[in-house]
BALOBA-1460 file (C-alpha; in Angstrom, 3 decimals):
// residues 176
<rec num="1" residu="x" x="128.346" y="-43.423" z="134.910"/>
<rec num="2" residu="x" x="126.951" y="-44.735" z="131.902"/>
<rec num="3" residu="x" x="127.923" y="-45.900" z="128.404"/>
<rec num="4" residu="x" x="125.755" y="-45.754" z="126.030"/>
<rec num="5" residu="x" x="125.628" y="-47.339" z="122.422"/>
<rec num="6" residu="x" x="123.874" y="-45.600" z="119.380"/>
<rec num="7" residu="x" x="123.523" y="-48.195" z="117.216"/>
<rec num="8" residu="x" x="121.363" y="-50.749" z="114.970"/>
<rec num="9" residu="x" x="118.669" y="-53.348" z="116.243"/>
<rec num="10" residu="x" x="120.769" y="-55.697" z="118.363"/>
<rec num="11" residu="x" x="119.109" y="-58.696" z="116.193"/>
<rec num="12" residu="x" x="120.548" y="-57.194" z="113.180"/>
<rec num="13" residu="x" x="124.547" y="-57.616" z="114.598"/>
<rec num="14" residu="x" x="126.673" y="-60.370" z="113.217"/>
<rec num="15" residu="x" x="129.080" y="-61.852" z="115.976"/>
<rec num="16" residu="x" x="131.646" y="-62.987" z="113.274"/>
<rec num="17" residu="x" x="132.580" y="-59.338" z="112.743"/>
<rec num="18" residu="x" x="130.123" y="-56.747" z="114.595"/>
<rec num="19" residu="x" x="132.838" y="-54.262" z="116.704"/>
<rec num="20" residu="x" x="129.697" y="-52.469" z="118.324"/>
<rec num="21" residu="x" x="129.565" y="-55.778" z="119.556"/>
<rec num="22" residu="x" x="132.895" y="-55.878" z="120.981"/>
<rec num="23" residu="x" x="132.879" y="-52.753" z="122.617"/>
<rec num="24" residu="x" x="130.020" y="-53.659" z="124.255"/>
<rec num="25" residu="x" x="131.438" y="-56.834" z="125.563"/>
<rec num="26" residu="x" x="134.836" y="-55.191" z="126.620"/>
<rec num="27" residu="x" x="132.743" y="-51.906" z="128.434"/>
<rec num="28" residu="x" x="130.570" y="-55.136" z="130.515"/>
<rec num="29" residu="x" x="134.316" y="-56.947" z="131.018"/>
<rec num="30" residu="x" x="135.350" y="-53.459" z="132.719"/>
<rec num="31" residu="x" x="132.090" y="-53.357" z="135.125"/>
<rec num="32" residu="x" x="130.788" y="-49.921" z="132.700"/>
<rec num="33" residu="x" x="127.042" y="-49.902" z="132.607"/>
<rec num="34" residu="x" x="125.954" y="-50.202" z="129.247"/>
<rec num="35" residu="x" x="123.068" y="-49.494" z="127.474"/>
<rec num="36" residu="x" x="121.462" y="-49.929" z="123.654"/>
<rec num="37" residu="x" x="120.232" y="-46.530" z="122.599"/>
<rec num="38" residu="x" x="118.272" y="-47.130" z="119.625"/>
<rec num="39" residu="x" x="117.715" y="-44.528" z="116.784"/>
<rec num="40" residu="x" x="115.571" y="-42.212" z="117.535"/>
<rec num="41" residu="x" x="115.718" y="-42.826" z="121.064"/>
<rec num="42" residu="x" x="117.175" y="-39.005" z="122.054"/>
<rec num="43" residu="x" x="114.612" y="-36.737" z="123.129"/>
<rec num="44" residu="x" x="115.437" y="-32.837" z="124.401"/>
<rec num="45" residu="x" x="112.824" y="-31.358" z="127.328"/>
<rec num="46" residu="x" x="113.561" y="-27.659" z="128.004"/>
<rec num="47" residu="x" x="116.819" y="-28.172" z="127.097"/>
<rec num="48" residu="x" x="117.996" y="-31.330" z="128.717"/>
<rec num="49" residu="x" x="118.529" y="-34.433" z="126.569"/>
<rec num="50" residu="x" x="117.338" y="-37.471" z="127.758"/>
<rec num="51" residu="x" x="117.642" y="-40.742" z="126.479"/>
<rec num="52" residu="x" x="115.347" y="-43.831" z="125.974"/>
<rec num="53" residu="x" x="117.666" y="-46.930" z="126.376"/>
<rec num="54" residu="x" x="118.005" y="-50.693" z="127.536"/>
<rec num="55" residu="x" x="120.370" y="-52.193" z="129.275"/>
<rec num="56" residu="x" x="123.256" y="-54.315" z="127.817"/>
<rec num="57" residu="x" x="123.738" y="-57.687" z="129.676"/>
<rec num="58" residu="x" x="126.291" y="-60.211" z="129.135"/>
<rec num="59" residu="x" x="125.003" y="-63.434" z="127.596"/>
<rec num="60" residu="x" x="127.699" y="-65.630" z="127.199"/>
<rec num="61" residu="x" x="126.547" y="-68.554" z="128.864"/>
<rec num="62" residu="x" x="123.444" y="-69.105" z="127.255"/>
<rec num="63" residu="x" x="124.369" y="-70.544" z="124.371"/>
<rec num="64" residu="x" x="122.371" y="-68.170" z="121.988"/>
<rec num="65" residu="x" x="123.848" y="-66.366" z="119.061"/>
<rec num="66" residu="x" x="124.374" y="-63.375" z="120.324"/>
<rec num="67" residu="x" x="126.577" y="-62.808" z="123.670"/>
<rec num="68" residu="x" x="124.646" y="-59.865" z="125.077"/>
<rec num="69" residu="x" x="120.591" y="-59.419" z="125.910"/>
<rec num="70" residu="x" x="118.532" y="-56.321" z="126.647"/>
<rec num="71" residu="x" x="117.024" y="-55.176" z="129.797"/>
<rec num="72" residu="x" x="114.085" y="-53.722" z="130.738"/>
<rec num="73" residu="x" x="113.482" y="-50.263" z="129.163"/>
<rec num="74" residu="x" x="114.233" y="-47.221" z="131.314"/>
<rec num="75" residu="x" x="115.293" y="-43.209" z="130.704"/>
<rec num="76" residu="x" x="118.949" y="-42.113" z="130.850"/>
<rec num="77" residu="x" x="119.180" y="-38.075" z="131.953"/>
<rec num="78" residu="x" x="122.597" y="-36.530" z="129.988"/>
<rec num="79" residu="x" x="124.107" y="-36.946" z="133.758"/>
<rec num="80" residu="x" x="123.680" y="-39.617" z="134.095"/>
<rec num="81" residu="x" x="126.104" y="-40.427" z="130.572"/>
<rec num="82" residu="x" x="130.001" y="-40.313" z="130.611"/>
<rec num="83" residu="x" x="130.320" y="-42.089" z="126.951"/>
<rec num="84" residu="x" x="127.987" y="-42.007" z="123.620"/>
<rec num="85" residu="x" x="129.474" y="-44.475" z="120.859"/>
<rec num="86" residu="x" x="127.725" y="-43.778" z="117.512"/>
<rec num="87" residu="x" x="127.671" y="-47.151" z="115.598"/>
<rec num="88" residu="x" x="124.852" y="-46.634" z="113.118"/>
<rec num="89" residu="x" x="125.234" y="-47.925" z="110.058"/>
<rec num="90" residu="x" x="124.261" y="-45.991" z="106.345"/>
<rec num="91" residu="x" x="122.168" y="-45.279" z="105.037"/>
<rec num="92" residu="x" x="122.217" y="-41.318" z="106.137"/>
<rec num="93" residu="x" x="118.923" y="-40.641" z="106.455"/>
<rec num="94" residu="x" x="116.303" y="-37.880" z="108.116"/>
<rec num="95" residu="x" x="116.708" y="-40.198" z="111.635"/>
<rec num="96" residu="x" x="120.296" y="-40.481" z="111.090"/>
<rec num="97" residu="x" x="120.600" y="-36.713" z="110.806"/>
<rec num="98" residu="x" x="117.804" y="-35.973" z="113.514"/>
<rec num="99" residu="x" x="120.156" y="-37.936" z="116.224"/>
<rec num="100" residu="x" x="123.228" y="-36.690" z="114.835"/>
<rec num="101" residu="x" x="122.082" y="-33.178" z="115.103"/>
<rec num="102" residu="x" x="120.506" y="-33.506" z="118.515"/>
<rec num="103" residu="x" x="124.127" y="-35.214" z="120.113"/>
<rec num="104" residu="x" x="125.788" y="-32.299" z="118.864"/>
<rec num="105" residu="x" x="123.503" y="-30.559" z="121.678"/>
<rec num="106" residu="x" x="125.885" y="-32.677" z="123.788"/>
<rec num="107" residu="x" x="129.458" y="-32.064" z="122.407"/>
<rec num="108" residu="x" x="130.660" y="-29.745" z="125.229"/>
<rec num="109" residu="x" x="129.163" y="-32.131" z="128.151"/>
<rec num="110" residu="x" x="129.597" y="-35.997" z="127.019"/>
<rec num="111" residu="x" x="132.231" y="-37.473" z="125.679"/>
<rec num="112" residu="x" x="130.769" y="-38.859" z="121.830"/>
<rec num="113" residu="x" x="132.793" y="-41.307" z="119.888"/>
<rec num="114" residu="x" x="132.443" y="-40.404" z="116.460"/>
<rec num="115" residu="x" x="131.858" y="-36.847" z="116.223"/>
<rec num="116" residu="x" x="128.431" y="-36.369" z="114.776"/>
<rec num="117" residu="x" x="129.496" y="-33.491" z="112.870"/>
<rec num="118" residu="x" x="131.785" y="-35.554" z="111.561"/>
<rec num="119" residu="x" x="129.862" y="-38.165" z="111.112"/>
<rec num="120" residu="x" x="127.125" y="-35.781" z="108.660"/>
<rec num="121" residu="x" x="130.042" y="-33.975" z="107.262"/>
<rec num="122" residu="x" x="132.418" y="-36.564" z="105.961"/>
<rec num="123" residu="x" x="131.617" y="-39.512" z="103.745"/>
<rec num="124" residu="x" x="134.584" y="-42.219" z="104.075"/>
<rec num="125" residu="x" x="134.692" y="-42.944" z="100.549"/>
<rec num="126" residu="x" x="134.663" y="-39.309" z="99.162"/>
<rec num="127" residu="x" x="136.575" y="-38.308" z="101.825"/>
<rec num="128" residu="x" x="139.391" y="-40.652" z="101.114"/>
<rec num="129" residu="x" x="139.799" y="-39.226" z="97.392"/>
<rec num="130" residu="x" x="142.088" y="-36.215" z="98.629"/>
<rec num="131" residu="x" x="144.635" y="-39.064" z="99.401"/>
<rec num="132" residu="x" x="145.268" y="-38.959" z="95.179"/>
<rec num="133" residu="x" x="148.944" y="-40.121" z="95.812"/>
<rec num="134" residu="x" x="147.466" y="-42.982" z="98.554"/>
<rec num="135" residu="x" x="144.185" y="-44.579" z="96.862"/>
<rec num="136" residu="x" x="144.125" y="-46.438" z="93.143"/>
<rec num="137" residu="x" x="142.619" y="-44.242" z="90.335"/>
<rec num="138" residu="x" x="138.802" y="-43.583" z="91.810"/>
<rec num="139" residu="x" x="136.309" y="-42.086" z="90.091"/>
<rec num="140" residu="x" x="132.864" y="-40.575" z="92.256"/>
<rec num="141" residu="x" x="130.381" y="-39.776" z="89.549"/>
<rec num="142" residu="x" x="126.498" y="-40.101" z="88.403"/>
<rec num="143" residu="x" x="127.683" y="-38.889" z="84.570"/>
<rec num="144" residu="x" x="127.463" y="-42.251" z="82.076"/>
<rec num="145" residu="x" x="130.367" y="-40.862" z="79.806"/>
<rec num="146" residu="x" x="132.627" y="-40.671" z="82.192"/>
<rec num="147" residu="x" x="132.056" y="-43.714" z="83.864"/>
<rec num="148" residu="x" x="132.358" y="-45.368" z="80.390"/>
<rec num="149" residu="x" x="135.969" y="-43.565" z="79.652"/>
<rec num="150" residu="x" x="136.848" y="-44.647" z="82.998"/>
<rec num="151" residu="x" x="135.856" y="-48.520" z="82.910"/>
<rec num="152" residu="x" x="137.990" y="-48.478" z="79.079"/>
<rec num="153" residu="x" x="140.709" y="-46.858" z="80.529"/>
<rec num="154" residu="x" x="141.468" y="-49.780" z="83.480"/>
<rec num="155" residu="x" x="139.129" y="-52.743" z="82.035"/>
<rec num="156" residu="x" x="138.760" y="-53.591" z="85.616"/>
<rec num="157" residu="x" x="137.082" y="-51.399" z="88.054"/>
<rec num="158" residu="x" x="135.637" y="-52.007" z="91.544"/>
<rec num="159" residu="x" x="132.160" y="-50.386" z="92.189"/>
<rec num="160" residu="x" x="130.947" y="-49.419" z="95.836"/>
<rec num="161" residu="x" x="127.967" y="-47.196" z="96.566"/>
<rec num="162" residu="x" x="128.515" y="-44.578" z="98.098"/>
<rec num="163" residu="x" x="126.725" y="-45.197" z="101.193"/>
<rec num="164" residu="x" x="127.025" y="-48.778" z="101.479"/>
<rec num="165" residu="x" x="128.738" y="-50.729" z="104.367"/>
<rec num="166" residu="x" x="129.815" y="-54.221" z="105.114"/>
<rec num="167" residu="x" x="130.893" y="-55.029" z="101.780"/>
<rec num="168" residu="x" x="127.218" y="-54.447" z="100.590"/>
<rec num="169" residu="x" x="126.480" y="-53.561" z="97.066"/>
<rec num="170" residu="x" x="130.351" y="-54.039" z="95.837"/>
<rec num="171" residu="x" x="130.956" y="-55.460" z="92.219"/>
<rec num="172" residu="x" x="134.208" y="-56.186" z="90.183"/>
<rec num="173" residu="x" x="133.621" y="-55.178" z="86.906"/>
<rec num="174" residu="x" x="135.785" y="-56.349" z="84.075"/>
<rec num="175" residu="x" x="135.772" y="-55.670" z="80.523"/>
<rec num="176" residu="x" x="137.289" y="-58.926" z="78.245"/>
């Protein structure tokens, strides 16, 4: 059985700090046959979901940046699956959703890390702002004045977009 990975352009991973990357190294360490899926790469046939992949080799010996390398395109049937780890990153857009909603054809068959309900249903950083007793005063808002009352209030502020990643887009504001 195959795992397969859901996930950005391998080229586009950082080995300092990519985890996609280090799952796929530890499923290749445990003999698991791997495979990139790329977005967009799910397509449904009367029904059955199949999936467009390549496979995941270990690279570590040649010296290159990365320690993996793709394999010859081929087509996965859902049987053929035991695993589906979603590692896209943001943003959430129509592709995002489109695979999202077509692994949810999948929920009752194949085990999918990261629920993809979940995934198109919960925002981590709006999400987190139930936790009012956990997280430091947060504000989520498009509305200037309030924004403004908030920055005054605390004179130093941290601003993330909301569908950023990696650190991406964060600024310390501070008023003097």
């Amino acid at each position: 059985m195959s795992i397969l990975f859901l996930m950005d352009p391998i080229e586009s991973m950082n080995p300092q700090k990519d985890t996609s990357l280090m799952f796929v190294l530890e499923a290749l360490k445990r003999d698991k046959e791997a495979y990139y899926l790329p977005q967009g790469g799910i397509s449904v046939l009367n029904g059955d979901v199949t999936f467009s992949v390549q496979q995941l080799m270990s690279n570590t010996n040649s010296g290159l940046s990365l320690p993996i390398q793709l394999g010859e395109q081929c087509l996965l049937n859902e049987t053929d699956v035991e695993v589906i780890f979603i590692r896209t990153e943001p943003p959430f857009d129509s592709q995002y959703l489109m695979d999202t909603l077509l692994l949810d054809l999948l929920k009752d068959k194949i085990r999918i890390v990261n629920s993809p309900t979940g995934i198109r249903h919960v925002n981590e950083k709006i999400w987190c702002s139930q936790f009012v007793d956990l997280v430091p005063p947060t504000l989520i808002t498009r509305n200037q004045s309030l924004f403004k009352s908030f920055v005054s209030e605390h004179q130093t502020v941290i601003l993330k977009p909301l569908d950023g990643f990696g650190g991406r887009g964060i600024m310390k504001l501070h008023l003097d």
